[in-house]
N, C-alpha and C positions, 0 to 999 in steps of 0.2 A: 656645403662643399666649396671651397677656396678655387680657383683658376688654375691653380698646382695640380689641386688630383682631380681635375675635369681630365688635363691635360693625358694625366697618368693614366686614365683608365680609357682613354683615345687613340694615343698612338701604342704602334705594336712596341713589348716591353721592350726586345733589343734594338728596338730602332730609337728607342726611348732614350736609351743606356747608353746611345753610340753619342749621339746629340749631348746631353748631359757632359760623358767623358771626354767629346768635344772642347767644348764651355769651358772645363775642369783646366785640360791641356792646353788650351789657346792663353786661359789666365797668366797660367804659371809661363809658359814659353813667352808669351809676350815679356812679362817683366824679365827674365833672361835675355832677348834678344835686345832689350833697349840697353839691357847692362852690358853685352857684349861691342855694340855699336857705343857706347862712352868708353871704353877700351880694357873690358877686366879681360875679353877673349877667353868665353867660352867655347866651348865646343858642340853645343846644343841651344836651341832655339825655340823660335816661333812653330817649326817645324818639326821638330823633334818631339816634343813634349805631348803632344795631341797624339800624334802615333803611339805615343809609352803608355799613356792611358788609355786607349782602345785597345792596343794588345792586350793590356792586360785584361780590361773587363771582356776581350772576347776571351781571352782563357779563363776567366772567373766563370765566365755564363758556358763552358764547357765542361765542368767540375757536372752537373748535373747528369752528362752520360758517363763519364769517367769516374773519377775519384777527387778527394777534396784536397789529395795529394799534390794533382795535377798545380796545383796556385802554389802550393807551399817549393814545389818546386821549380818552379818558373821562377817564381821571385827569388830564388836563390841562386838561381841560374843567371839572372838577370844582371844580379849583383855582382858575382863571379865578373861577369863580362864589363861590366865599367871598371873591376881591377885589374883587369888583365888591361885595359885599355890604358891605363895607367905607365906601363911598362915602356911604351912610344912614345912617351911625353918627356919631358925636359922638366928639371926638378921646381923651377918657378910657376913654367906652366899645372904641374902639378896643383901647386898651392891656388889657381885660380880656379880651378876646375873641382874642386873639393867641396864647396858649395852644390855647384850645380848637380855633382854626383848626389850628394843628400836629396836637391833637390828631385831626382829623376827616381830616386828608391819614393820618395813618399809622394811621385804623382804615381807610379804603378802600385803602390799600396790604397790609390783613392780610385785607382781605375777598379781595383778588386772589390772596394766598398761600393760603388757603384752594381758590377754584379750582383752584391747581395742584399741589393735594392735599401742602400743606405744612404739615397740621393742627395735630403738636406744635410747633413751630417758629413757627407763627402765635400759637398760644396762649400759649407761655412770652414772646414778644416783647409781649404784651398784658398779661400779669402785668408785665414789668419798666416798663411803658411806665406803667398805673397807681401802679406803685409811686413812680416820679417824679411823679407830680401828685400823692401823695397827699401826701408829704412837702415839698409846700413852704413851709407855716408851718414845719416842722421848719428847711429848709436857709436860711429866712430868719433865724431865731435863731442857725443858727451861723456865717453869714458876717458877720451884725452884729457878732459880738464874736472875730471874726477881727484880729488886728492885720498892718500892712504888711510886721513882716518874717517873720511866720507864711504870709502871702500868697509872699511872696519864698521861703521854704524849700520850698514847695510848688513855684513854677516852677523853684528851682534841681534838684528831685528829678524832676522832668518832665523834666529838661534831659540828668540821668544816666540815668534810666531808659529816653526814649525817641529822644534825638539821640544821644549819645555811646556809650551801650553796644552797639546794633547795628550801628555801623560799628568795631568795634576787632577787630582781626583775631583769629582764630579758629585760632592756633596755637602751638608749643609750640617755646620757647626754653631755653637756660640745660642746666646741669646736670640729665642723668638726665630733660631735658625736663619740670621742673617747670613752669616758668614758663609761662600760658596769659594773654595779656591778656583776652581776652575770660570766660572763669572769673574775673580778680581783676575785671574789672568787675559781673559778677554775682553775686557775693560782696557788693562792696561795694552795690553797686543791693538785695539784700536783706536784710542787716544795718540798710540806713541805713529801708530800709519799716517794718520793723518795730520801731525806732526810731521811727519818726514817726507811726506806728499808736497807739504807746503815749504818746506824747507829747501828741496830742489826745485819748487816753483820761481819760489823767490831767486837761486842762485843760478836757472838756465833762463829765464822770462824776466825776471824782474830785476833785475842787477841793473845797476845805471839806465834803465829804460825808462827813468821817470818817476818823479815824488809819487803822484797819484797808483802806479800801476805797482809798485814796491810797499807802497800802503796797502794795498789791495791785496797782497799776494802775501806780505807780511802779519796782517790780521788774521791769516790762515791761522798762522803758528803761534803767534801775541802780538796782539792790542793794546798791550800792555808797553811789548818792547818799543812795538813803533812810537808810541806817545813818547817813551821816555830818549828816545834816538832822533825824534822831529822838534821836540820840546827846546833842547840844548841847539839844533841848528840855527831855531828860529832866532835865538840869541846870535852865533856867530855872522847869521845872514837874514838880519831885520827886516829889508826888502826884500823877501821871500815868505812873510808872515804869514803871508792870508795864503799859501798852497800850502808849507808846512802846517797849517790849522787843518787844511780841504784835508790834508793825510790823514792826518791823527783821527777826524771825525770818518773817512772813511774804513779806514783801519777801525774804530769801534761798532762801524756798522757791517763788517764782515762778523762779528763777534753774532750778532742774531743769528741767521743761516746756520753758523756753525752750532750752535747750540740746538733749534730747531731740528738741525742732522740726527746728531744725539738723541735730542727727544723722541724721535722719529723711532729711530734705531731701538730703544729700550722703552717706549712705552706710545704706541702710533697714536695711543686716545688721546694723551696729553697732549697731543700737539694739537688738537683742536681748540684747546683753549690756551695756547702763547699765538697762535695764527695772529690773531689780530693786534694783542699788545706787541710781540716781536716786528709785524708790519710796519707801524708807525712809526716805531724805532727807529725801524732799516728805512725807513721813507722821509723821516727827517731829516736827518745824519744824510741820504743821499742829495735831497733838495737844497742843503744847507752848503755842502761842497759842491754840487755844480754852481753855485752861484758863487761859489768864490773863486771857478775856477776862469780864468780869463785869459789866457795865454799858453804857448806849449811849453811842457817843461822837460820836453822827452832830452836835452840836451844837458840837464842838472847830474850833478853827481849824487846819488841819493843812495850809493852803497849800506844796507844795514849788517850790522854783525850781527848776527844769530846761535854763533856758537856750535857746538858739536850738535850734527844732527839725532841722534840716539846716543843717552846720555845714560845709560844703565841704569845708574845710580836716582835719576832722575826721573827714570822709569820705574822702578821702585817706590819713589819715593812718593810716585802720584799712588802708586796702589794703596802705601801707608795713608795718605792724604783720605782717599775713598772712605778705607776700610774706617779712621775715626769717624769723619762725615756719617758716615752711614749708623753710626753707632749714636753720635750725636743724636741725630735725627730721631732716632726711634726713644734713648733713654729724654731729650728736648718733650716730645709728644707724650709720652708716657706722665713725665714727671709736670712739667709745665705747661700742657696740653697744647694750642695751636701757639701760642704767642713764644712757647720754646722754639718752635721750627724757625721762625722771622731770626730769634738771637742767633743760631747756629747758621740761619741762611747770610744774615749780615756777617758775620765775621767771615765764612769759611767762601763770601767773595769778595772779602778785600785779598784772596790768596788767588785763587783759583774759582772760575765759574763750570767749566767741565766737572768736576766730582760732583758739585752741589746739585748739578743738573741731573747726573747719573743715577745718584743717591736718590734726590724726591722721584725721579722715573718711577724707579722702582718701587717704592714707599707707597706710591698709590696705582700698582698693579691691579687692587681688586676692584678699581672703577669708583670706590665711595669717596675719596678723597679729592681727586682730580681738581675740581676747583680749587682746594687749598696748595696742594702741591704747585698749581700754575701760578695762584700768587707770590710764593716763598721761591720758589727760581726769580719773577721779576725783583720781588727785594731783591735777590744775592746777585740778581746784574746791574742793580742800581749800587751796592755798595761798590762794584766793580770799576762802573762807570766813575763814581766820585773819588777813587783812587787815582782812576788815569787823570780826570782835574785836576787835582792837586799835584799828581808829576807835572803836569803841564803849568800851572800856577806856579811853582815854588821854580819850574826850571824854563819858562817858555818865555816868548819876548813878551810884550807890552799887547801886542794885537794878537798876537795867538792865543793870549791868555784870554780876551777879551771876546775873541770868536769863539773859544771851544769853550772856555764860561756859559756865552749864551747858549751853544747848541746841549750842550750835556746838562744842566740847570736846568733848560723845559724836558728834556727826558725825562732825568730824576723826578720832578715836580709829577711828570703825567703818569710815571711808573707807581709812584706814593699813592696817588690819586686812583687809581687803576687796581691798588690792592686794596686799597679802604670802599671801593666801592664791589669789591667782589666777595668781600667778608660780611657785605651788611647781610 
């Protein structure tokens, strides 16, 4: 028994409930009265709010001699009464007070949860409820410089996430029943989130804040793009070569984590065995950039394009990507037994290391594979890896080429090494 229900079964219940609905209404009133005092001029407060929620939980906790009427009507009653209050107000004023009226319905709605002894539940719904008022200078700055078709990627990701993907059937076609439409659409529904997670990292965090921190944020999305957007700088700005390098290697060391996510996500065994080769990875690539990092560069222009955030087409066209992978994969194993998985693992991460990661998850679902599977993901981030060298080779300066040569070179070399010894 927790400290919570020592408490709970201590003090008498409505004295329990007043205290609680206290708590409840001092939360909410306080963030109100600070907003009132920076000047939105409300009408309700620090004071206000605690009174709405003990009213109510005392009319909640009276429904037991009465009726369960009594709440339904009071809160109706309630509401009535902040419309009519309405009526006295001046039409601006209006527009300020239209908040805090929301706010005053759903603290006598959490006063009533209270009564019906829904203490944590009251409370956590009181914390998220301030957390929205608290941030609306926040959410007013980022919808100002929101553009229409960021607005549009957004409704098109609503449109997969919550119309499209819970009506796709829920079964299993094709060969050896690989094929699951409803899996490729939730594949593709969390592939494309965390894309678009990282795509407004990058444009509210990371925008001109800095090579390193734009790296960092842009590995989110591609590792790919950053190499090929740090590569081409290092040439326009030679004296910049060794931070432009610090990016590109840190940008391919967000690329582990992120996969690791993945593996997590669709197969938690697997990931016990990338832990340690993914580690080294990410522990290289990070030791290799702080050491090149020597100076601040939070003053650099280090804007990357990234392009449409949720790109339909693009979305799609990773499901198509999956669904061959995955086909690969099985007719690769079937036909050319382990050393087919390596050929489809190296090619299908010179494109994309998400599908290939997805695809072997699931390929060794029944636990007998696992060790094979963890080494055919490290091939397919090794061809990954030696992709972005050669962006960076064919486009990078003289010393970038020479940095991230040596940092991705001992990768590759420990990754090879790392698969040959897990097959013996």
């Amino acid at each position: 028994m927790d400290e919570f229900e020592s408490i709970l079964t201590t003090l008498d219940p409505y004295i329990l409930g007043v205290f609680i609905s206290l708590g409840i209404g001092l939360i909410l009133g306080l963030e109100r009265e600070y907003n009132n005092i920076k000047g939105d001029y409300g009408f309700a407060g620090i004071r206000a709010f605690p009174i709405v929620t003990i009213l109510a939980f005392s009319l909640g906790s009276l429904t037991e001699l009465f009726s369960f009427w009594l709440s339904i009507i009071s809160l109706g009653t309630f509401i009535l009464f902040l419309g009519f209050n309405h009526f006295y107000k001046e039409e601006n004023s209006f527009e300020r007070s239209f908040t805090t009226n929301l706010a005053l319905i759903a603290t006598f709605m959490l006063g009533l949860m209270v009564s019906a002894e829904y203490y944590r539940n009251a409370v956590a719904t009181a914390v998220i409820i301030v957390t929205l008022l608290s941030l609306k200078t926040r959410f007013h700055s980022v919808i100002s410089n929101i553009t229409s078709e960021e607005l549009f990627a957004f409704v098109k990701f609503s449109i997969i996430a919550l119309l499209i993907l819970p009506f796709l059937p829920n079964n299993t076609y094709g060969p050896n029943d690989l094929i699951n439409p409803f899996e490729i659409g939730s594949i593709i529904a969390i592939v494309s989130f965390l894309n678009f997670i990282g795509y407004f990292l990058v444009k509210f965090v990371g925008s001109k804040k800095g090579i390193l921190l734009t790296a960092i944020l842009g590995g989110l999305i591609s590792s790919t793009a950053v190499a090929w957007s740090y590569a081409s700088r290092s040439i326009e700005s030679p004296e910049l070569s060794r931070k432009y390098a610090a990016g590109i290697i840190i940008a391919s060391a967000i690329m582990f984590p992120r996969l690791a996510l993945l593996t997590y996500i669709f197969n938690s065994s697997l990931l016990n065995y990338l832990i340690v080769p993914f580690g080294i990875f990410t522990l290289i690539c990070l030791i290799v950039a702080l050491f090149l990092i020597k100076e601040d560069t939070h003053k650099l222009d280090t804007e990357i394009k990234l392009g449409n955030p949720m790109n339909l087409l693009n979305a799609i066209g990773f499901g198509f990507i999956y669904v061959i992978i995955l086909l690969a994969v099985f007719y690769s194993n079937n036909f050319f037994g382990e050393s087919g998985l390596y050929y489809s693992a190296i090619i299908a991460g010179l494109a994309d290391t998400d599908a290939i990661t997805i695809s072997l998850a699931k390929f060794a679902l029944d636990g007998e594979k696992l060790k094979l599977a963890s080494s055919v993901i490290v091939a397919a981030t090794m061809s990954n890896m030696l992709v972005k060298l050669g962006i960076t080779v064919f486009k990078g300066s003289k010393i970038t080429r020479k940095l991230v040569g040596y940092t991705f070179g001992s990768i590759i070399a420990i990754g090879i090494l790392y698969s040959i010894i897990t097959n013996r």
